[in-house]
C-alpha positions as CSV (number, residue, x, y, z in Angstrom):
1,X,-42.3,53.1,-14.9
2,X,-39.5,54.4,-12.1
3,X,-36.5,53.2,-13.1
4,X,-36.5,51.7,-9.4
5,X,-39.2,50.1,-10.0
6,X,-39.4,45.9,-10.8
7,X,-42.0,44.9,-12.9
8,X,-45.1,43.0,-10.5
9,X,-45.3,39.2,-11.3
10,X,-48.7,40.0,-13.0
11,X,-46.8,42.4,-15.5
12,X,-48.0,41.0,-19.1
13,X,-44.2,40.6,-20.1
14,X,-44.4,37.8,-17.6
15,X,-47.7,36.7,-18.4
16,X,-46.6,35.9,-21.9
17,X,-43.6,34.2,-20.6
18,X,-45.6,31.8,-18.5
19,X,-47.9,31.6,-21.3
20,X,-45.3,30.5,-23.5
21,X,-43.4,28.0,-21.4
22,X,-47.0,26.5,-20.3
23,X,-47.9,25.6,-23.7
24,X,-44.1,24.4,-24.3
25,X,-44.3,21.7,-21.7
26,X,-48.0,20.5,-22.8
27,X,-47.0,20.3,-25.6
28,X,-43.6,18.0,-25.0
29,X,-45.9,16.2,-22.3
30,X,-48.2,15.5,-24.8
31,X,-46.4,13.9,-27.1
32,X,-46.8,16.4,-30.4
33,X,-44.5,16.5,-33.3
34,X,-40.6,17.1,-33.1
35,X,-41.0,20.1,-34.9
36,X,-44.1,22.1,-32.5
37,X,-42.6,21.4,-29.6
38,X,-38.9,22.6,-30.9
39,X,-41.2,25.6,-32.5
40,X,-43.2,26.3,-29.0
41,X,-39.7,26.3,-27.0
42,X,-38.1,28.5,-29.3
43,X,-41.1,30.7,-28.7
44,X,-40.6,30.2,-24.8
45,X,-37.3,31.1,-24.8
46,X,-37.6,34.2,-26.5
47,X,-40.3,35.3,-24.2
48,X,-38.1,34.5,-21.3
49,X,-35.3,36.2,-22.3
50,X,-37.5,39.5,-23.5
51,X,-39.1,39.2,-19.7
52,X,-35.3,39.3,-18.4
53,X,-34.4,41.9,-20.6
54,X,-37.2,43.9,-19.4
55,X,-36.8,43.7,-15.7
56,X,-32.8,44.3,-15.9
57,X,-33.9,47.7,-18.4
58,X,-36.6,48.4,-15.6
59,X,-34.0,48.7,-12.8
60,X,-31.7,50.7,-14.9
61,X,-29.2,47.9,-16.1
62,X,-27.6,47.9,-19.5
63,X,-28.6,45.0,-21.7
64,X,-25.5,42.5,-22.4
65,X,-24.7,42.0,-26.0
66,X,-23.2,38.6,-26.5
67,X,-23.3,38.3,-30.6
């Protein structure tokens, strides 16, 4: 990909995020255990953050490193 290029919304990197934060909030909605929902958002989160980090590194920006 062109570094000038952003990633379409149908990119699978976003797919997975959506995914991920979809069966997040069924599962809070739901009701489930403490511990799969705090498992599923983890999960989410991570997805979001690597769909961030992908678009940013798709138009050419640095990633921040906040450790």
């Amino acid at each position: 990909m062109d570094k000038t290029e952003v990633p379409m919304p149908d990119h699978p990197v976003y797919q997975d995020a959506t995914e991920a934060l979809r069966q997040y909030l069924e599962a809070k909605e739901s009701g489930a255990p403490a511990q799969e929902v705090e498992r599923l958002r983890l999960i989410a989160d991570a997805q979001i953050k690597a769909a961030s980090a992908y678009q940013l590194d798709s138009m050419g920006y640095q990633p921040i490193d906040r450790q």
